[in-house]
DOBA-295818 format. One record per residue (C-alpha): residue number from 1; residue in three letters; x, y negated, z. Coordinates in steps of 0.25 Angstrom, whole numbers. Each point is the difference from the previous one (the first is absolute). Layout:
% DOBA-295818
ATOM     i    aa      xx      yy      zz
ATOM   NUM   ALA       X       Y       Z
...
% end
This chain:
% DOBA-295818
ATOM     i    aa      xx      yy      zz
ATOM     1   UNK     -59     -11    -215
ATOM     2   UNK      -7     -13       2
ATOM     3   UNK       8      -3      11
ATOM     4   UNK      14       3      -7
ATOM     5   UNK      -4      -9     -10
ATOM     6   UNK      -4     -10       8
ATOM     7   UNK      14       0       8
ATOM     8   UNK       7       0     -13
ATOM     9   UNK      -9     -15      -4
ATOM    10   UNK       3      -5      13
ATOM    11   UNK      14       2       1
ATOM    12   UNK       5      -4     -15
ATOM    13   UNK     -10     -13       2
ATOM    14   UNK       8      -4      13
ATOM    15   UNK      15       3      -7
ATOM    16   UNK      -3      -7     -13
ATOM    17   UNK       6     -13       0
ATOM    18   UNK     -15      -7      -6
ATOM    19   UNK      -5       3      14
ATOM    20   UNK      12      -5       8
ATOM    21   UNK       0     -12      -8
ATOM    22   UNK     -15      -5      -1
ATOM    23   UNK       0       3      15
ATOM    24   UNK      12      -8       4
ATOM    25   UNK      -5     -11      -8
ATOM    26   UNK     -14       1       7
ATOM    27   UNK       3       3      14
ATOM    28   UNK      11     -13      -2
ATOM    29   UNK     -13     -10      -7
ATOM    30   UNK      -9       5      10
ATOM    31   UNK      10      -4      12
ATOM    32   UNK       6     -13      -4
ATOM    33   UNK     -16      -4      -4
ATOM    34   UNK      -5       5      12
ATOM    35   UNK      11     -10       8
ATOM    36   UNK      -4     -11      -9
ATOM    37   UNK     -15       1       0
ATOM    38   UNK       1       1      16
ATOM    39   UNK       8     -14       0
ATOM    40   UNK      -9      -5      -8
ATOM    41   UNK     -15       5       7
ATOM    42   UNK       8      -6      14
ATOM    43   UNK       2     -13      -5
ATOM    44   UNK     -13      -2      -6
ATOM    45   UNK      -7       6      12
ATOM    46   UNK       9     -11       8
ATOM    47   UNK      -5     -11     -10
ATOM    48   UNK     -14       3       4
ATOM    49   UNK       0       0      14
ATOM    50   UNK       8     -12      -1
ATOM    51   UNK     -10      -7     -12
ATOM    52   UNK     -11       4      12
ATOM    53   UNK       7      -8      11
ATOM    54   UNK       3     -13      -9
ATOM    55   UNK     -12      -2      -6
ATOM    56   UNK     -11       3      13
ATOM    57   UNK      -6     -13       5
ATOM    58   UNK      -3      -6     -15
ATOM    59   UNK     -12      -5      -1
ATOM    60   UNK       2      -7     -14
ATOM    61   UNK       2      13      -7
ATOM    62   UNK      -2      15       3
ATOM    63   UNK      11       9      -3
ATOM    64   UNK      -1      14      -4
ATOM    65   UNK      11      10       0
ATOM    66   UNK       0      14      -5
ATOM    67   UNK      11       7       6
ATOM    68   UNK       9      12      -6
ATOM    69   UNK      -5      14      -2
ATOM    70   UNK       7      10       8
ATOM    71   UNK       1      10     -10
ATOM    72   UNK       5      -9     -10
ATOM    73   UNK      14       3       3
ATOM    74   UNK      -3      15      -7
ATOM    75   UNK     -11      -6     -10
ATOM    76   UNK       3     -14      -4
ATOM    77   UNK     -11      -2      -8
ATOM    78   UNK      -6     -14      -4
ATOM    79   UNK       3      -2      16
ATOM    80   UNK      11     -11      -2
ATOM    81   UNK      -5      -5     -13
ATOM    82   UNK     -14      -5       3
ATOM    83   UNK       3     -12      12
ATOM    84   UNK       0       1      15
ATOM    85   UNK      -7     -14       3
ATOM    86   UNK     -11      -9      -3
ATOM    87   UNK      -4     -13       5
ATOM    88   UNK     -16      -4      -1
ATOM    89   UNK      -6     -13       3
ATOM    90   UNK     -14      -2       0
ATOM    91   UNK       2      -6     -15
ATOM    92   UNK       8      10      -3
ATOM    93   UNK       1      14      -2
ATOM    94   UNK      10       6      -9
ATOM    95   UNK      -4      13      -7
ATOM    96   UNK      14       8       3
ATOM    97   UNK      10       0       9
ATOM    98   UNK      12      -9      -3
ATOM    99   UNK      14      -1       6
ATOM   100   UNK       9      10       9
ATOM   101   UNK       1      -3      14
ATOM   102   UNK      13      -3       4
ATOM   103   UNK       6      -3     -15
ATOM   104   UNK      12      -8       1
ATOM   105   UNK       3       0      14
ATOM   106   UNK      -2      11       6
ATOM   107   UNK      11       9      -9
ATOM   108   UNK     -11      10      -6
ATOM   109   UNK       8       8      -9
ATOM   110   UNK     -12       1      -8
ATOM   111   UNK       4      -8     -11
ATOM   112   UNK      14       4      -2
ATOM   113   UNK       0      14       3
ATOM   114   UNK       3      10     -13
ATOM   115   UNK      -6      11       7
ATOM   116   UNK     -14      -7       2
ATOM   117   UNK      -6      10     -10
ATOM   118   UNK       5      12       5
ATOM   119   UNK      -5       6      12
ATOM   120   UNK      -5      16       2
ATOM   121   UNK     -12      -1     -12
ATOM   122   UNK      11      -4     -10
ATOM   123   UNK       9      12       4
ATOM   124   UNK     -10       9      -2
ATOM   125   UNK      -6      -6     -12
ATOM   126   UNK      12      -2      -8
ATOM   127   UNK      14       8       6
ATOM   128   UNK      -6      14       4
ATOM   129   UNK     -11      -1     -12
ATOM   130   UNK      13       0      -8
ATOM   131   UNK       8      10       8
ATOM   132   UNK     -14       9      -3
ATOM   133   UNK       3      -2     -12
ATOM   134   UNK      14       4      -1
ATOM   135   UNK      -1      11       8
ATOM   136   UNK     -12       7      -6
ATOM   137   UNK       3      -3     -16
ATOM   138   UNK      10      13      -1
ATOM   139   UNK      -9       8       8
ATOM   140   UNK      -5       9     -11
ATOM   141   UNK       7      -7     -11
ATOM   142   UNK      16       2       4
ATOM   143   UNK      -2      17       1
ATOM   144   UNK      -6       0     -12
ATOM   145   UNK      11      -6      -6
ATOM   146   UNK       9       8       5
ATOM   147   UNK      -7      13       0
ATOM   148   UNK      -1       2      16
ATOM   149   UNK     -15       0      -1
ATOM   150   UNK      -2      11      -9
ATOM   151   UNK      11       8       8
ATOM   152   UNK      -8      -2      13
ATOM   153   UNK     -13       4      -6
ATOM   154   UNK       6      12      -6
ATOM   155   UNK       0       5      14
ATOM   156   UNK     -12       2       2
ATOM   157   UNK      -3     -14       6
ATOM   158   UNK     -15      -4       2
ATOM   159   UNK      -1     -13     -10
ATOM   160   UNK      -9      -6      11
ATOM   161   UNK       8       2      13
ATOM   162   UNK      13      -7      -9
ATOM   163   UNK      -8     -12      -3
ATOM   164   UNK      -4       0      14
ATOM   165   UNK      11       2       7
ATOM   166   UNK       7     -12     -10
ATOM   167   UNK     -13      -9       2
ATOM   168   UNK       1       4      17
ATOM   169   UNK      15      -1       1
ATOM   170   UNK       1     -15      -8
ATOM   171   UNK     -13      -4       8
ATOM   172   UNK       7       1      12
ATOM   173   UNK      12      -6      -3
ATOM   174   UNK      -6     -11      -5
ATOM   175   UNK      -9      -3      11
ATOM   176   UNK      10       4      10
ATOM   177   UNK       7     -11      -4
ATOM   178   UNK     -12     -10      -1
ATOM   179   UNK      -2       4      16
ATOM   180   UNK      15      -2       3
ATOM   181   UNK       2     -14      -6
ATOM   182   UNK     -14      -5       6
ATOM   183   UNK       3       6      14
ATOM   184   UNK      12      -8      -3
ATOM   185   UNK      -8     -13      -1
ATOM   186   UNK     -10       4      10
ATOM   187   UNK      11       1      11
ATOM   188   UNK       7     -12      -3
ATOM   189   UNK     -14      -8       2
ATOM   190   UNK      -2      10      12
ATOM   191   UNK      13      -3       8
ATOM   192   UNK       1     -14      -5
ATOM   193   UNK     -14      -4       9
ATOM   194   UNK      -2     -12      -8
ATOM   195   UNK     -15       3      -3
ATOM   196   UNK      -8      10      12
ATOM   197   UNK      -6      10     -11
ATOM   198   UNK     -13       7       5
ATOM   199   UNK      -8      12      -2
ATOM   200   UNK      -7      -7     -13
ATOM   201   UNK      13      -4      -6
ATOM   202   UNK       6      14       1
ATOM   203   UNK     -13       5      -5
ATOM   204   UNK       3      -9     -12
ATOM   205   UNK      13       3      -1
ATOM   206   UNK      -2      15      -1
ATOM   207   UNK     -12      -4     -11
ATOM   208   UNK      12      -6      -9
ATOM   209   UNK       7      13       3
ATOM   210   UNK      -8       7      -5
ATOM   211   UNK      -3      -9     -13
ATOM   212   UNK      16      -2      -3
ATOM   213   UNK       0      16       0
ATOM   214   UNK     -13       1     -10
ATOM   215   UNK       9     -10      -8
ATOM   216   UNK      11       8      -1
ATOM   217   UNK      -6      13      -3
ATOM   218   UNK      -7      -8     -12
ATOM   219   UNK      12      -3      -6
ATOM   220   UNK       7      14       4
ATOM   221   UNK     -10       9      -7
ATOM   222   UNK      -2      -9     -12
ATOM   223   UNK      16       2       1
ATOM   224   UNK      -2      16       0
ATOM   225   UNK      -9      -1     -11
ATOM   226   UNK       7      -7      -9
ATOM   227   UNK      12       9       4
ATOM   228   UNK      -8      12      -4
ATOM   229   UNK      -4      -5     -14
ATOM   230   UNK      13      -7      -4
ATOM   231   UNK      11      10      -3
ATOM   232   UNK      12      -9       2
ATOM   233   UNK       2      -7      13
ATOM   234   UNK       7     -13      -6
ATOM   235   UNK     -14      -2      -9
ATOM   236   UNK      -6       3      12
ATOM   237   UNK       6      -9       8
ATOM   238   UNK      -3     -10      -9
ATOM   239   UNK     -14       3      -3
ATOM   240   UNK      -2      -1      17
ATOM   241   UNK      10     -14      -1
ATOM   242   UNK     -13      -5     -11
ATOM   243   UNK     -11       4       8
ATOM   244   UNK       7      -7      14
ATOM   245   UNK       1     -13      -7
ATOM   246   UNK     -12       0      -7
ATOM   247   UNK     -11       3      12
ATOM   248   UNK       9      -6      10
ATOM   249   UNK       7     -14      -8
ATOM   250   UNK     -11      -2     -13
ATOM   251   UNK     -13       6       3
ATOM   252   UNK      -1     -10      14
ATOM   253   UNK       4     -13      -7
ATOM   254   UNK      -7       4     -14
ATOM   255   UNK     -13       3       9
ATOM   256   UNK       1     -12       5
ATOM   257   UNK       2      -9     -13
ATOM   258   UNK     -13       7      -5
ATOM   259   UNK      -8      -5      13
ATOM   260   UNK       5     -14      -3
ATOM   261   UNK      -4       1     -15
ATOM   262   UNK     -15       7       4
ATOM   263   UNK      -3      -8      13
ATOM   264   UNK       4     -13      -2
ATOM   265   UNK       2     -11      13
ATOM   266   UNK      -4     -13      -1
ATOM   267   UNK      12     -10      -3
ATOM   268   UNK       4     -10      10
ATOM   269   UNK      -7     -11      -8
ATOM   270   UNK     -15       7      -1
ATOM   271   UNK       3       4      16
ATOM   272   UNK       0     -17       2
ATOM   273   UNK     -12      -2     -10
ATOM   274   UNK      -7      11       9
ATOM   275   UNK       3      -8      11
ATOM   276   UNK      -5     -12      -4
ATOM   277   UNK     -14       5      -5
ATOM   278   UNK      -2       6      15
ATOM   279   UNK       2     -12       5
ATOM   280   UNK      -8      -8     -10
ATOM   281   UNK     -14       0       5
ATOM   282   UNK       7      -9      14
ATOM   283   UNK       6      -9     -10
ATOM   284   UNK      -9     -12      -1
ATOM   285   UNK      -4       1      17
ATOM   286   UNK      18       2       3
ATOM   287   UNK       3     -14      -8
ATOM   288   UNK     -12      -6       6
ATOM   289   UNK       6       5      15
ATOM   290   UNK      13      -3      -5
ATOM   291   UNK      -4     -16      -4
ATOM   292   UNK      -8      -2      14
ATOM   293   UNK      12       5       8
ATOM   294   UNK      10     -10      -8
ATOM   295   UNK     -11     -12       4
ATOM   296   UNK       1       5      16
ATOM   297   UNK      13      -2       0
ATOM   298   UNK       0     -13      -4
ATOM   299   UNK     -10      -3      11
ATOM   300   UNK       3      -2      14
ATOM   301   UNK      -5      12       4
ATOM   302   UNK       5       9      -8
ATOM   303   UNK      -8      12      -9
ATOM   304   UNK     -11       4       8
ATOM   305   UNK      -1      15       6
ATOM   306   UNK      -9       5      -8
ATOM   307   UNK       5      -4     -15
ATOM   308   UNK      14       6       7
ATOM   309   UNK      -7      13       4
ATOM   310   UNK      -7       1     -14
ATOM   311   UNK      13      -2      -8
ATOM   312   UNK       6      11      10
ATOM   313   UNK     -10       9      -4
ATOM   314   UNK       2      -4     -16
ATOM   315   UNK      13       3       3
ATOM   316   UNK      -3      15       7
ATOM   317   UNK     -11       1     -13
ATOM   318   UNK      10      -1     -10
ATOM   319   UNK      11       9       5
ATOM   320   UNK      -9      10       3
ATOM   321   UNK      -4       0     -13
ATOM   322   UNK      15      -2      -7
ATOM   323   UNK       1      13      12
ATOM   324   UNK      -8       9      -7
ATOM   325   UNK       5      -4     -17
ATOM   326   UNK      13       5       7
ATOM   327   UNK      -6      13       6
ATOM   328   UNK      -7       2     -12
ATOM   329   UNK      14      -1      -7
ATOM   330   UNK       8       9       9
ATOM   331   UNK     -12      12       0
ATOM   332   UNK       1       0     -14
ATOM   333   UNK      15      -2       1
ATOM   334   UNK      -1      14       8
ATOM   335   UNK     -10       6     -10
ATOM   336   UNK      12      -1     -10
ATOM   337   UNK       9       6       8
ATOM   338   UNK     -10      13       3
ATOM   339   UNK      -4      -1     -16
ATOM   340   UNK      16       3      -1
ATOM   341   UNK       1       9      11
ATOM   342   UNK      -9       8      -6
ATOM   343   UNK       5      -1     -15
ATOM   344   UNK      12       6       6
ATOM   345   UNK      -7      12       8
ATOM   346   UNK       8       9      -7
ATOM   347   UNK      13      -5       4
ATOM   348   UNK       6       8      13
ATOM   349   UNK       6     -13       3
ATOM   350   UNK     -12      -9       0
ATOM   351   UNK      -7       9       7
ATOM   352   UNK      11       3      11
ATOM   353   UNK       2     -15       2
ATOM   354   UNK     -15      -2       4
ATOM   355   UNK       0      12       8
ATOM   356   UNK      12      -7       9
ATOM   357   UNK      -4     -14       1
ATOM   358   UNK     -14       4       3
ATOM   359   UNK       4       9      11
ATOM   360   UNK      12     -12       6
ATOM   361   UNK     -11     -10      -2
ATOM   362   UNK      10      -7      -8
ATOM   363   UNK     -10      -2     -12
ATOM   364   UNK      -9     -11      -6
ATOM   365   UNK     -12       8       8
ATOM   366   UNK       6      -3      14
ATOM   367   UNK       1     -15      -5
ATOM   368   UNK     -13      -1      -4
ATOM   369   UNK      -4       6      13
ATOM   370   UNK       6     -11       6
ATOM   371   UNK      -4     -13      -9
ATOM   372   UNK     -14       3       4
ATOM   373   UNK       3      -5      13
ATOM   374   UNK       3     -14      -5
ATOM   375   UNK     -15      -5      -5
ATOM   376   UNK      -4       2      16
ATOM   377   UNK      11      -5       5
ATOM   378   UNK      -1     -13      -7
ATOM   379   UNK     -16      -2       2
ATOM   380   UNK       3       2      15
ATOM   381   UNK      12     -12      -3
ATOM   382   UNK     -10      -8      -8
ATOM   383   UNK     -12      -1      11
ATOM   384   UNK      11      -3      11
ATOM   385   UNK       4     -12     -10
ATOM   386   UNK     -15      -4      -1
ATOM   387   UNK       2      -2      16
ATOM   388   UNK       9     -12      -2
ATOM   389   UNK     -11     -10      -6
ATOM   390   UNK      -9       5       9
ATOM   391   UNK       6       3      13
ATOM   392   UNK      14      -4       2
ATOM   393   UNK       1       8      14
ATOM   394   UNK      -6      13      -7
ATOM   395   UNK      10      -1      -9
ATOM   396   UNK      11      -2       9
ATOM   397   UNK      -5      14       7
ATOM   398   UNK      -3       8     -12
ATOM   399   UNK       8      10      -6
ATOM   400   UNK       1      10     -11
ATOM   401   UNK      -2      14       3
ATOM   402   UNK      13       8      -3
ATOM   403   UNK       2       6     -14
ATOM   404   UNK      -1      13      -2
ATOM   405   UNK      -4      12     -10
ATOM   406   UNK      -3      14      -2
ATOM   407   UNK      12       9      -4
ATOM   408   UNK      -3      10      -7
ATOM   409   UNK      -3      15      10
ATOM   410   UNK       8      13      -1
ATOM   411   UNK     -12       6      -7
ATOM   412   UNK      -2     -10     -11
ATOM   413   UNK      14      -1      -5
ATOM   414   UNK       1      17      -1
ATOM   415   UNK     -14       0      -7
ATOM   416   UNK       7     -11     -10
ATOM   417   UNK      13       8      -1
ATOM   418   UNK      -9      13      -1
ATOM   419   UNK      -3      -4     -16
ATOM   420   UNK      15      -2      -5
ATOM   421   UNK       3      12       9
ATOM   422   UNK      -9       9      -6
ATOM   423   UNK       4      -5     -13
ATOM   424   UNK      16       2       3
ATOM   425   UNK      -5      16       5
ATOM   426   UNK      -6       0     -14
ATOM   427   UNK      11      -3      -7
ATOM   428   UNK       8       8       7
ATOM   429   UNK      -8      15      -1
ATOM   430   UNK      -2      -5     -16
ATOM   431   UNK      13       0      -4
ATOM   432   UNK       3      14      11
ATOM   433   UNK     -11       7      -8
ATOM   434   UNK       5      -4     -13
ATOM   435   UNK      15       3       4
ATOM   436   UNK      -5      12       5
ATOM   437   UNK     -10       4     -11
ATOM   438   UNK      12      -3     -12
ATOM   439   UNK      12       7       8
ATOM   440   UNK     -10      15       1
ATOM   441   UNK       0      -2     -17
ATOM   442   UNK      13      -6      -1
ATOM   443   UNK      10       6     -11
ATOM   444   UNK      13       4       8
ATOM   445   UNK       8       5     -10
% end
């Protein structure tokens, strides 16, 4: 019985003009993004081999790069929005990346691409969610209507094994066609060997897999659901169409109006004041540096080597200290957005975009991971520039060791995932259970 049922679902899900739309429009978004997004991690992988072998041998500045993630082409993330170089000098060191590598002359479609927000999280985020829901809405709701449902179980048909067989049949459907459009993206990458994917990548890549699936099946029973409650299928339909825009468009922005109001950032002016009063106990000792260097120039001799290296050091002191306002800045910049993130814990959306960016390394965490490498770079700069007053041949044969960062393991980022996951599967059993628990006590006359 179960079985016929389930044949039944199946084939009137992959005849009905619902499915053959949402999926052409799917499978054609996640081709023509996947294309783009290719292009695009090319050439701002090319920029950054090339920023590499321009800038090697200065010695005035050193020149940090962050290169593209490689999964970025399927997660896009906060990867192209967040500045792929940085230049640090040792009175200097900017708090966040600024500028793209390449921009302007390299023909980065970056910035004139209308797909740049569209890549294989968007798909399932927003097309297939909706196709769920237009598929599952007449589920129960449409043979009410019209009487079949009380036909069929007239015949003697287990109410449990029909609901199973509908909620089997539209699941399989639905992720069936989530596995055939990805596979499509996945091949074009694949065969387009552009970025060499190894065992971790695949690893995450079936980790998003499985988190687009538990996304989906969200939507798909809370779909069922409303399908079994709601008699008619147009104010079924309608009812889904409220929720969709509600936990996927309102809910995420209203969460993150709400953090802004409750944890407020400092404005740009208290930022500068902060600075100032970090600096301030240096004060009186920098003008009194600053006022013996001006008198060694007009000597013959010229400022001496120690009131120079002193006013270096100055230098270092008070962009270390203007360093760490900014830092303080960003992490509570960061607290914000957690506070919104989890405001918005309820929203499949919210919860499925963290899961995503977290697993392609394409969110603020991976950023983070790499800004803590600057502070050491820099001190490494400053004591090489200490060299110069001190012995000019040292600092001639001095260098500054590589930049480099700890990326975030396979391990960590499926422990991360693991919390939005669970809450996803959650969602997913609640809304079966209620679906199932209404439909056993459900009026079909």
């Amino acid at each position: 019985m179960l079985r016929a049922i389930l044949k039944r679902e199946i084939l009137e899900h992959l005849i009905s003009p619902k499915f053959l739309i949402g999926i052409v429009i799917a499978t054609a978004l996640m081709a023509t993004s996947t294309i783009m997004n290719l292009a695009n991690y090319r050439q701002r992988q090319q920029d950054y081999l090339d920023a590499q072998r321009e800038m090697r041998g200065d010695r005035v500045t050193t020149s940090i790069f962050r290169s593209p993630q490689t999964l970025s082409v399927f997660v896009q993330g906060l990867d192209r929005k967040l500045g792929s170089q940085m230049k640090v000098d040792s009175m200097r060191i900017p708090a966040r990346l600024s500028g793209f590598m390449g921009e302007y002359v390299s023909g980065n479609p970056r910035l004139s691409s209308g797909f740049e927000t569209v890549d294989l999280a968007f798909v399932v985020r927003v097309v297939l969610s909706l196709m769920v829901i237009f598929l599952a809405y007449s589920s129960v709701s449409e043979e009410k209507l019209h009487g079949t449902l009380r036909l069929v179980l007239s015949n003697s048909v287990p109410r449990d094994q029909l609901l199973m067989g509908k909620f089997l049949g539209g699941l399989l459907v639905i992720l069936g066609s989530m596995l055939a459009s990805a596979f499509l993206s996945i091949l074009l990458v694949a065969l387009s060997r552009a970025m060499p994917l190894g065992m971790a990548d695949w690893a995450r890549i079936a980790g998003m897999l499985g988190i687009s699936a538990l996304y989906l099946i969200c939507f798909y029973t809370c779909s069922l659901f409303v399908s079994v409650l709601v008699n008619r299928p147009s104010i079924a339909l309608m009812v889904l169409l409220q929720i969709w825009i509600f936990f996927v468009v309102i809910y995420p922005n209203l969460s993150i109006v709400i953090a802004e109001s409750v944890y407020r950032l400092p404005t740009q002016e208290e930022v500068s004041r902060m600075k100032q009063a970090a600096f301030q106990p240096y004060n009186a000792e920098y003008r009194k540096v600053m006022q013996d260097i001006r008198q060694g120039y007009s000597s013959p001799k010229g400022p001496d080597k120690d009131v120079s290296s002193r006013m270096m050091e100055l230098l270092s002191l008070r962009a270390e200290s203007e360093y760490k306002v900014d830092q303080d800045f960003n992490r509570r910049l960061s607290e914000q957005v957690r506070l919104a993130h989890s405001i918005a814990v309820l929203s499949p959306a919210v919860l499925y975009d963290i899961a995503m960016t977290r697993l392609a390394r394409t969110d603020l965490i991976d950023y983070e991971r790499f800004m803590t490498g600057v502070l050491p770079l820099w001190h490494a700069d400053v004591e090489r520039t200490k060299l110069l007053y001190k012995d000019v041949r040292a600092y001639r044969r001095a260098t500054v060791p590589p930049f480099s960062y700890v990326p975030e393991t396979l391990a960590g980022s499926f422990g991360a995932a693991a919390l939005q996951g669970s809450i996803l599967l959650f969602f997913g059993i609640l809304f079966f259970v209620l679906a199932y628990t209404s439909f056993l006590r459900k009026d079909v006359r």
